[in-house]
C-alpha positions in Angstrom: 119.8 -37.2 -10.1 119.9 -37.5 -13.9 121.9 -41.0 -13.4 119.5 -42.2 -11.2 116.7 -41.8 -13.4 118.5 -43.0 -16.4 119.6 -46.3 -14.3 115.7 -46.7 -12.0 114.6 -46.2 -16.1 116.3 -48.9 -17.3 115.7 -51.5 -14.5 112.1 -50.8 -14.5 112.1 -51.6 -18.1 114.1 -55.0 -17.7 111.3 -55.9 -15.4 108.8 -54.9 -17.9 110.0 -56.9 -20.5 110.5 -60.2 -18.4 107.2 -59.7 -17.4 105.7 -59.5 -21.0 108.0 -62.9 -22.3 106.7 -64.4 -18.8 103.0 -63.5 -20.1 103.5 -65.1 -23.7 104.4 -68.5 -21.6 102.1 -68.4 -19.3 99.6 -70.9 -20.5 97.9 -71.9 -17.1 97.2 -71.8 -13.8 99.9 -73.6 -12.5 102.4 -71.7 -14.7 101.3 -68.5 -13.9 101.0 -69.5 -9.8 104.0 -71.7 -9.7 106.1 -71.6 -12.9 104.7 -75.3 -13.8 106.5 -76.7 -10.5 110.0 -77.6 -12.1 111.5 -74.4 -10.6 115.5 -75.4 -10.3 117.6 -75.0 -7.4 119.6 -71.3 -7.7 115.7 -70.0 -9.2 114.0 -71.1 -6.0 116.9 -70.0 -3.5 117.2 -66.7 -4.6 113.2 -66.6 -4.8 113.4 -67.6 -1.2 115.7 -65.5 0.1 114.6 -62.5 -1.9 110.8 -62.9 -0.4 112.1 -62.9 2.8 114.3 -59.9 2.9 112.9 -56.3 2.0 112.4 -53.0 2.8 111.0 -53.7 5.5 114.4 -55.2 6.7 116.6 -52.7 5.6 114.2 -49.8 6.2 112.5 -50.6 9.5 113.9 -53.3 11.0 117.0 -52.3 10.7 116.5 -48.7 11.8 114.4 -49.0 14.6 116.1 -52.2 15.5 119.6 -51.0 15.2 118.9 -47.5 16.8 117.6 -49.5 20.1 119.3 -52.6 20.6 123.0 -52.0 18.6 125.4 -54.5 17.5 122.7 -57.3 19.8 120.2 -56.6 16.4 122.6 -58.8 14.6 121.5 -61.9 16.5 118.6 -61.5 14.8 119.7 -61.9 11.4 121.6 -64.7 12.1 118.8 -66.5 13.6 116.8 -65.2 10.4 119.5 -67.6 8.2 119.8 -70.3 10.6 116.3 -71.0 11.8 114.2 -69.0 9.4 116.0 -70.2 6.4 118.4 -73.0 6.7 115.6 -75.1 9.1 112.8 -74.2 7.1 114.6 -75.7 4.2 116.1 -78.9 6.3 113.0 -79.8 8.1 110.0 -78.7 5.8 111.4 -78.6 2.1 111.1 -81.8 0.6 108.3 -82.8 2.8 106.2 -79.8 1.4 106.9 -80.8 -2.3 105.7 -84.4 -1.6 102.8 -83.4 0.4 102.3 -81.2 -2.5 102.4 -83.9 -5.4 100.0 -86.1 -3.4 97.3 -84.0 -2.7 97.6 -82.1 -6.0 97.5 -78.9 -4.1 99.0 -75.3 -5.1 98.3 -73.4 -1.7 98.6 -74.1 2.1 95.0 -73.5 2.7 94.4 -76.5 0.2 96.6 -78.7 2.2 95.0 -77.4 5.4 91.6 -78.6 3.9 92.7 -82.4 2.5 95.0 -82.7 5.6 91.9 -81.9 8.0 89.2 -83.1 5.6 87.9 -79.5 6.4 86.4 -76.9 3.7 86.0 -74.6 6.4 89.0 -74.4 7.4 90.1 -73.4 3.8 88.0 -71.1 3.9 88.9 -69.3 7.3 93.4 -69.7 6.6 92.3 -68.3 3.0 90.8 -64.5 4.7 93.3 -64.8 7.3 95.8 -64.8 4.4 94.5 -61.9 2.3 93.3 -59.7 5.5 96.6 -60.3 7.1 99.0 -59.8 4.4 97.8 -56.5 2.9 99.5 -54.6 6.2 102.6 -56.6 5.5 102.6 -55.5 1.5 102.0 -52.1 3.1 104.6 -52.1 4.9 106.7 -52.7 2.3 105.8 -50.0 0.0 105.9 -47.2 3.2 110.0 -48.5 3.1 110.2 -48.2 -0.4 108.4 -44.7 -0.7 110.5 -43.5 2.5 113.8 -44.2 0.5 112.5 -42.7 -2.7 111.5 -39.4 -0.7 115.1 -39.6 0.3 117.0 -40.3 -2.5 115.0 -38.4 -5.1 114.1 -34.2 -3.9 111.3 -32.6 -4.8 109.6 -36.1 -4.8 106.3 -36.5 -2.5 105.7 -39.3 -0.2 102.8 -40.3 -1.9 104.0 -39.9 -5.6 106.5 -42.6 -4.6 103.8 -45.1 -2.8 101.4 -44.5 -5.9 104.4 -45.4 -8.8 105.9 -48.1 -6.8 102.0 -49.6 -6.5 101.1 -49.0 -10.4 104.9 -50.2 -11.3 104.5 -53.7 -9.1 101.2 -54.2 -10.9 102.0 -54.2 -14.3 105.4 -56.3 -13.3 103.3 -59.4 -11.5 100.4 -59.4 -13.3 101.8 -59.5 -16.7 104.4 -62.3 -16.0 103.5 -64.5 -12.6 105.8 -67.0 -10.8 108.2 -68.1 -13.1 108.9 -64.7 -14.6 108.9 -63.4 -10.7 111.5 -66.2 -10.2 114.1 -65.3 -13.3 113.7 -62.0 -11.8 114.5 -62.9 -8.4 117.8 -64.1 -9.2 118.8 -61.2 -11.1 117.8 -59.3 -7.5 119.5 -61.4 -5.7 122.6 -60.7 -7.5 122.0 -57.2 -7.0 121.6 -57.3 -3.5 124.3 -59.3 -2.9 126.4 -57.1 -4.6 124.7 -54.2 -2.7 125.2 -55.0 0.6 129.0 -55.6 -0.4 129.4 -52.4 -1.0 127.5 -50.5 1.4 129.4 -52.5 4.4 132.7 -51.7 3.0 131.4 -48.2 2.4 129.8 -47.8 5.6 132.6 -49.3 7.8 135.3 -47.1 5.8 133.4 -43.6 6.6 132.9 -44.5 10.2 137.2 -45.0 10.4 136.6 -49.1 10.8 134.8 -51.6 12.8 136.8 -50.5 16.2 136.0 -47.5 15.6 132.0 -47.6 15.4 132.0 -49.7 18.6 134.0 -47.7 20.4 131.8 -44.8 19.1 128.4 -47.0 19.9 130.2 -47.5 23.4 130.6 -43.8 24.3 127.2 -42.8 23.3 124.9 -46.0 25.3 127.4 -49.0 26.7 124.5 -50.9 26.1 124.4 -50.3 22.3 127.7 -53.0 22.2 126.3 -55.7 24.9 125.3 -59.1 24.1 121.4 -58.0 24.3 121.2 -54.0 24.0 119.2 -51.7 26.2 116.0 -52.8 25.7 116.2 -56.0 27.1 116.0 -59.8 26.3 112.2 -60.0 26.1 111.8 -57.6 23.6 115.0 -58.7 21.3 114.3 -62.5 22.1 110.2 -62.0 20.6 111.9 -60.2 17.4 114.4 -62.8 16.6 111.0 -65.6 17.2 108.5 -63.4 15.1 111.1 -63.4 12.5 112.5 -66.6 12.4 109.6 -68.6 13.7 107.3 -67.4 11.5 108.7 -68.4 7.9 107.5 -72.1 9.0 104.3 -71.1 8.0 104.5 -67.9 6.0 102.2 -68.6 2.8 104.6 -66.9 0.7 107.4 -68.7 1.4 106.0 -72.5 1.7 105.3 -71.9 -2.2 108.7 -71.8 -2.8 108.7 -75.4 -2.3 105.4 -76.4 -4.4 107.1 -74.7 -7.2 110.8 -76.5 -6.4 111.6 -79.2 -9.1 113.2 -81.8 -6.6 114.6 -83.2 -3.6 118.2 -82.8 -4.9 117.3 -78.7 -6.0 116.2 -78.5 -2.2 120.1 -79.7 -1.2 121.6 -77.5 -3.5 118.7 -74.8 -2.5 119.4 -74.8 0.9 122.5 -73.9 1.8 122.7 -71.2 -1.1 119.7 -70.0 0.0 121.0 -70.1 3.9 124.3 -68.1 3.0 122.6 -65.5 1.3 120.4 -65.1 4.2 123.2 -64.6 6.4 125.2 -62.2 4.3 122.0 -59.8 4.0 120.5 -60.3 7.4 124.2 -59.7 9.3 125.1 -56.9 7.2 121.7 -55.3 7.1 121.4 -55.5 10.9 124.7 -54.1 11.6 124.1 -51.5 9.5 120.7 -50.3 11.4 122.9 -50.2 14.6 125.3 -47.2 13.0 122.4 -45.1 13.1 123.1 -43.9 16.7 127.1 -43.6 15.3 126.6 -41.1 12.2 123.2 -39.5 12.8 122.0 -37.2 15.1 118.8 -34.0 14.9 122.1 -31.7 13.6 123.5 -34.2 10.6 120.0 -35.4 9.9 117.0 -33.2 11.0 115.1 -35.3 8.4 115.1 -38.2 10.5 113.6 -36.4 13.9 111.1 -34.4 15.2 111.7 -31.3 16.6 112.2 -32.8 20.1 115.0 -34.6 18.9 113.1 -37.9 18.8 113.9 -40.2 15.6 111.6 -41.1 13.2 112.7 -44.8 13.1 111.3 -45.3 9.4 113.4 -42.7 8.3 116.8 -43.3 10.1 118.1 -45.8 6.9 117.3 -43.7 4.1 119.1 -41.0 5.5 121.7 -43.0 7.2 122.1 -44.2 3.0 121.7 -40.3 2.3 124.7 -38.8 4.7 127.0 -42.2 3.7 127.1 -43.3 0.7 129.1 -41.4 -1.8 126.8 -39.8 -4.9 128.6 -42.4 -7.2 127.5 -45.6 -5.4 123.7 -44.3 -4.1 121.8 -45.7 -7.1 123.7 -49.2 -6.4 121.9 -49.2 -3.0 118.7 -47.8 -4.3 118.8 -51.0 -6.8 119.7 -52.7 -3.9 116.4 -51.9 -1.6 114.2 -51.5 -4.8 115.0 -55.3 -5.5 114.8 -56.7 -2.5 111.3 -55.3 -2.3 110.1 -56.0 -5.7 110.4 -60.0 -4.6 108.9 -59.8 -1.2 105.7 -57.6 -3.0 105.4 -60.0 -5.9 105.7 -63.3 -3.5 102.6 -61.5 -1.4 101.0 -60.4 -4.0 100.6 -63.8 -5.8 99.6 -65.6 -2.6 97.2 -63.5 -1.7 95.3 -63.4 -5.0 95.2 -67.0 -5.3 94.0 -67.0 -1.5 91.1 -65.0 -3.2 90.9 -66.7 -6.5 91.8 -70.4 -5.7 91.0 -71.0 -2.2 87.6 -68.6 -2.1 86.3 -68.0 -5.4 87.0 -71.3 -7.3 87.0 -73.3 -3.6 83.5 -72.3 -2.7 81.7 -69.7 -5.2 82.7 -71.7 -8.9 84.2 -74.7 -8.7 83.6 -75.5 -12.2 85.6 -72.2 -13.5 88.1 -72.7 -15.8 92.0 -72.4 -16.1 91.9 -69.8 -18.3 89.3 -67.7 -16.6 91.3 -68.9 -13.2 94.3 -67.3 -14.2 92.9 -64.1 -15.1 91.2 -63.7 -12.1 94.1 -64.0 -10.5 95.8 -61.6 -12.3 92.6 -58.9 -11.0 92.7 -60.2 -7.8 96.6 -59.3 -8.1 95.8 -55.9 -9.0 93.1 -55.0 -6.2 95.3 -56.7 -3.3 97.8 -53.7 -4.4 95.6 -51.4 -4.8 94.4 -51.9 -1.0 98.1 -52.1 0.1 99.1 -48.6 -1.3 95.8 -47.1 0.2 97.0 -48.5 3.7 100.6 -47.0 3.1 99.1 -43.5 2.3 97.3 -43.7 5.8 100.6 -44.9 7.5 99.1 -46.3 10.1 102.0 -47.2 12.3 105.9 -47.8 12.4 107.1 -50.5 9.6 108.3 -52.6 12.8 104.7 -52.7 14.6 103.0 -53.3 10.8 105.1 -56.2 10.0 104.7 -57.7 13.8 101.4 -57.8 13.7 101.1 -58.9 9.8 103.3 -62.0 10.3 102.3 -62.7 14.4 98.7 -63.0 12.9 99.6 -65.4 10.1 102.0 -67.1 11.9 99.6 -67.2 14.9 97.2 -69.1 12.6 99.1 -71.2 10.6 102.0 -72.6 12.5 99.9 -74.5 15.0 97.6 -76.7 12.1 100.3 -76.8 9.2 103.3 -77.7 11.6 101.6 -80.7 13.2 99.4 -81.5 10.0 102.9 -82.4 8.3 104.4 -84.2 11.4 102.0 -85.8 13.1 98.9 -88.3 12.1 97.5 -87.9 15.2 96.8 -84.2 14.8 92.8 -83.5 14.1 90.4 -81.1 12.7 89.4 -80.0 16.5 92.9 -80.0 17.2 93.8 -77.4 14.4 91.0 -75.4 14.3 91.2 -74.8 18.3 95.0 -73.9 18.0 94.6 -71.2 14.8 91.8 -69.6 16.6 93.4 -69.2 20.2 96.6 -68.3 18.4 95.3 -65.9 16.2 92.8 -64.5 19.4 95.6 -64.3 21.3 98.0 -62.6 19.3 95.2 -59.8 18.4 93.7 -59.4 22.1 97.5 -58.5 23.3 98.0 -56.4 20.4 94.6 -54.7 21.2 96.0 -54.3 24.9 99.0 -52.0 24.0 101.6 -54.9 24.0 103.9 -54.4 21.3 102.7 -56.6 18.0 106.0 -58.5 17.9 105.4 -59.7 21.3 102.0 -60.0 21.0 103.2 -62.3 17.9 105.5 -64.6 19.4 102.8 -65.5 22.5 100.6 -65.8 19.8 102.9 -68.1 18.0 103.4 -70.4 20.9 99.6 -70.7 21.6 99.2 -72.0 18.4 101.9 -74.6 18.5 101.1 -75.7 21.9 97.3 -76.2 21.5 96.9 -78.7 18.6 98.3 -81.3 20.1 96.5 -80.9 23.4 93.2 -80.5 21.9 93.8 -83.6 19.3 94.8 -86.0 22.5 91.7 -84.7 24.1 89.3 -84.8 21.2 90.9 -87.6 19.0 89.4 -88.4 15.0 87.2 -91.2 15.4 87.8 -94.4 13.5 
């Protein structure tokens, strides 16, 4: 326990002080939001990959993922680092930097508006961003908090969700993006470390890979089929919500604002696209060894007393009954970074959806960069403070929080921003008609009972499909 402390200690204070020499060069608005835009190639790769991959991965996902489906969970990741990341790089990348250079833009919702010649539109992609992405940041700290219960006894939920909230505070507000992105690669070494480790460690307590199937095969034959028990529908809308999505995720397009060049986008994308792999594969296989080494007996943590698992709680003690004392605080470090990047990368879009896009878009336009950049640094601090409130209500399982966080956005988004970059002939009826039905859709099936990651990916498709009907119908006049 003492270790732990000593070693959580000393990382929080590396993050501290980044943070602070982040804040002393921070001279602007476009420093603070996108480290100047001359981010290199390793920076924004491991920015990438880190905001993509949390506790919400290793926590939820995995769990609840792995404990249904088994070994078919790992399609996911691999679909995650194929389409997600290595075809969001290829096909958008250096297309969003240019787009980004020519209309002098910092967020999507900017780009939405020039693209469209539409303030309102702004406007509406700007709520849907902040509304939207508080559940997701929630979601994030409920994984964090969960492993923390875990790892450290005697420590309350809510004494976990309230540090981690005050901690990612300070760390964001005090440094921004470029700080966030030195960070990010030091995370990203840790992780990849991490996940070493824990597969090796993982693999060797359970006698092997052979032997985990086998075991996976005794208990469900299911758990080792090509698409596990619960069917295609349900895996085939979790690998879409979670590889789909990222095409229009707000927090991941800035990684390519920020990028310095086309050639740092080569070198970005397959670097970031391997790392993906590695912690999406591992991470997933992981979440399907629940069913091998836990049960009400080992791990009465993890169910209720009628024997039914509490799939936010499966990892942490999965991480709890596996890994050795010794190597525990590698794999706290581990989930703690991993998280740390996705909360900063939410937390910095949506306070500039607020300060940018809202405030200095249609309340001030005249305000300055200085005063811009500190209200972005209190609109940094409220978003958390309404992200830790929803994690203390725990409204839901970190699967269905996520599904419907990133089926709304991507609901909205991918429907105007993917044929606003590839296609001229796209209008303003055309991309408002296909973020509203999207985003209607998505919430009136969620409101129905069907499960948010399904009610996502119809959501998704809706979008996509409706922009260009609606522009061939309604076409910009000349």
């Amino acid at each position: 326990m003492a270790v732990k402390i000593i070693v959580i200690s000393l990382y929080a204070l590396m993050i501290i002080i980044v943070g602070y020499l982040g804040m002393k060069r921070t001279r602007s608005f476009s420093d603070f939001f996108l480290g100047g835009g001359n981010v290199g190639a390793w920076m924004s790769a491991f920015s990438y990959g880190t905001a993509y991959f949390s506790a919400v991965v290793f926590i939820g996902f995995a769990g609840k993922v792995g404990w249904g489906f088994g070994l078919s969970g790992i399609w996911i990741g691999v679909l995650n680092g194929l389409v997600g990341v290595l075809g969001v790089w290829w096909l958008l990348g250096w297309k969003i930097k240019k787009v980004s250079v020519e209309y002098k833009i910092h967020t999507m919702s900017e780009f939405l508006e020039k693209r469209y010649q539409s303030p309102g539109l702004k406007l509406f992609t700007a709520i849907a961003i902040f509304v939207f992405l508080i559940p997701y940041s929630a979601a994030v700290f409920i994984g964090l908090s969960y492993l923390f219960s875990a790892s450290f006894s005697g420590l309350a939920y809510w004494h976990a969700v309230v540090f981690m909230g005050v901690f990612t505070t300070l760390y964001l507000v005090m440094g921004g993006y470029k700080s966030m992105t030195l960070i990010d690669t030091i995370f990203g070494m840790i992780m990849t470390a991490g996940v070493i480790v824990l597969l090796m460690v993982t693999v060797h307590r359970g006698g092997g890979f052979h032997s985990i199937t086998e075991g996976l095969r005794s208990i469900e034959p299911g758990l080792t089929r090509v698409i596990g028990p619960p069917g295609w529908w349900p895996l085939f809308s979790l690998v879409v919500l979670t590889s789909l999505a990222p095409f229009a995720m707000p927090q991941l397009i800035q990684k390519f604002y920020a990028i310095r060049d086309r050639k740092a986008i080569r070198r970005g994308m397959i670097a970031s696209t391997f790392f993906a792999l590695l912690i999406g594969c591992i991470a997933y296989y992981l979440g399907s060894t629940t069913r091998f080494f836990l049960n009400p007996e080992t791990a009465p943590a993890a169910f209720d007393t009628a024997g039914h698992p509490n799939v936010d709680a499966l990892m942490p003690e999965l991480l709890n009954n596996v890994i050795p004392a010794s190597l525990s605080v590698i794999i706290l470090l581990l989930i703690l970074s991993a998280s740390m990047s996705t909360l900063a990368a939410l937390v910095l879009i949506s306070s500039s959806s607020a300060a940018k896009d809202f405030y200095a878009g249609f309340i001030n336009r005249n305000i300055s960069d200085h005063k811009l950049t500190r209200l972005m640094r209190y609109s940094s601090a409220f978003f958390v403070f309404l992200s830790v409130i929803i994690a203390l209500l725990k409204p839901d399982s970190i699967v269905a929080i996520l599904g419907i966080s990133w089926g709304a956005i991507g609901a909205a988004f991918l429907g105007p921003f993917i044929w606003g970059l590839f296609w001229k002939r796209a209008t303003r009826a055309g991309a408002w008609a296909s973020a509203i039905a999207g985003l209607a859709v998505c919430i009136i099936l969620y409101a129905a009972g069907i499960p948010s990651p399904q009610a996502g990916t119809v959501g998704m498709f809706v979008s996509l499909a409706v922009n260009p009907i609606v522009s061939m119908l309604f076409p910009a006049r000349k």
